[in-house]
C-alpha positions in Angstrom: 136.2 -131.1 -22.7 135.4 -134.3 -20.8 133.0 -137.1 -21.2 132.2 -139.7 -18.3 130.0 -142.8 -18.4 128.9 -143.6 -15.1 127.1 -146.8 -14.6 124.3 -147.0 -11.9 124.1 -150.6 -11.9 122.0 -151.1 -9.0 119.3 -148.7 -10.2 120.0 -150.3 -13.8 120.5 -146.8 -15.0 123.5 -146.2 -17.4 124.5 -142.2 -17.4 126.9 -140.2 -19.9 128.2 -136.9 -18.7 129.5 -134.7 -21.3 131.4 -131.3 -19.3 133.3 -128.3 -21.0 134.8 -125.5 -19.3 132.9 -122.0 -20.3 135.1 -119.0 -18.7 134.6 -119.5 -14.8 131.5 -121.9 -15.3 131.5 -126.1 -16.5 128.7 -126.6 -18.8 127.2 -129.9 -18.0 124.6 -131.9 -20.0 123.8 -135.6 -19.4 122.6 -138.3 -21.3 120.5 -140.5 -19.1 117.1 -142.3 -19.1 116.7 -141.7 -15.2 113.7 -139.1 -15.3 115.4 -137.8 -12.0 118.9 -137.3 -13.3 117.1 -135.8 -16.5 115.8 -132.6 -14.6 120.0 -131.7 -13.9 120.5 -132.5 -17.2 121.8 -129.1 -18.2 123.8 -127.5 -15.8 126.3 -124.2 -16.1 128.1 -124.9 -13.0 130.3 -122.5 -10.8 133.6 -123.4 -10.6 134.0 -121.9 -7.3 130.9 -123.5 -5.7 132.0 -127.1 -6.4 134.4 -127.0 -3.4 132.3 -127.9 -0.4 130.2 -131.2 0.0 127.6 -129.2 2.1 127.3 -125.9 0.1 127.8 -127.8 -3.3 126.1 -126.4 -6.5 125.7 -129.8 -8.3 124.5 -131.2 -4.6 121.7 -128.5 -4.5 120.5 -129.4 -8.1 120.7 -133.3 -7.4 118.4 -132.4 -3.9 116.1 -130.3 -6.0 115.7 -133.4 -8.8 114.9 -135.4 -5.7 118.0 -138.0 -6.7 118.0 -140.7 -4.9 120.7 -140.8 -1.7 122.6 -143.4 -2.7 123.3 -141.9 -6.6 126.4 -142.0 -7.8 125.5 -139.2 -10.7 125.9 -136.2 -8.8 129.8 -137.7 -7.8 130.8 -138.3 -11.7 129.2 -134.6 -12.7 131.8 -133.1 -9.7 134.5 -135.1 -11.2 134.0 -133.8 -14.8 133.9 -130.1 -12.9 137.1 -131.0 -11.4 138.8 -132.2 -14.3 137.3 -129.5 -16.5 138.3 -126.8 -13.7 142.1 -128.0 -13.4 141.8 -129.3 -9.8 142.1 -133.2 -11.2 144.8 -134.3 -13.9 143.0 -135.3 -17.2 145.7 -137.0 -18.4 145.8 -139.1 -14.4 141.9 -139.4 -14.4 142.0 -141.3 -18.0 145.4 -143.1 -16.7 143.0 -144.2 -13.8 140.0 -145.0 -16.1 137.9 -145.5 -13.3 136.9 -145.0 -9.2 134.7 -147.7 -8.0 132.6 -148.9 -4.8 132.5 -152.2 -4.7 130.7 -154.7 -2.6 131.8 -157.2 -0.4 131.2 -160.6 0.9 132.2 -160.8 4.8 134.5 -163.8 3.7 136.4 -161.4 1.2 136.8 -158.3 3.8 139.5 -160.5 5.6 142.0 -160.5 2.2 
């Protein structure tokens, strides 16, 4: 079992992903007061569809909730299906703690 926060700072949003592996599905539920992330709330997701960015299960239900382009949601579910499916260490992604994008000034890009 996995848990994720994922925090949507620009949209003020903050998001908690809870996954479990359920034989060759990743139940999903997340904890979010984004009325769009809300309708993918609940989610038994095919481990084999989670491969492709274009024929993505978790992409279909974040196009169908009408999430916005730029949400970061839809990444953190795919890494709790990852984990939960084997394909990403548990023990590195917790080593990590965290993936970021960060944004910079044009004085910082040349460091």
């Amino acid at each position: 079992m996995i848990n994720i926060k994922v925090n949507s700072n620009i949209c003020g949003y903050k998001h908690k992903i809870h996954g479990e592996k359920k034989g060759k599905e990743i139940s999903i539920d997340i904890k979010t007061g984004c009325k769009k992330i809300a309708q993918m709330s609940h989610l038994d997701v095919p481990m084999m569809k989670i491969f492709d960015i274009k024929d993505n299960y978790v992409t279909e239900k974040a196009h169908e909730a009408k999430a916005c382009a730029s949400c970061i949601v839809p990444s953190g579910v795919l890494h709790a299906c990852n984990i939960e499916a084997g394909f990403i260490s548990d023990t590195l992604a917790k080593k990590s703690k965290y993936v970021s994008i960060e944004f910079i000034d044009e004085d910082e890009e040349s460091n």
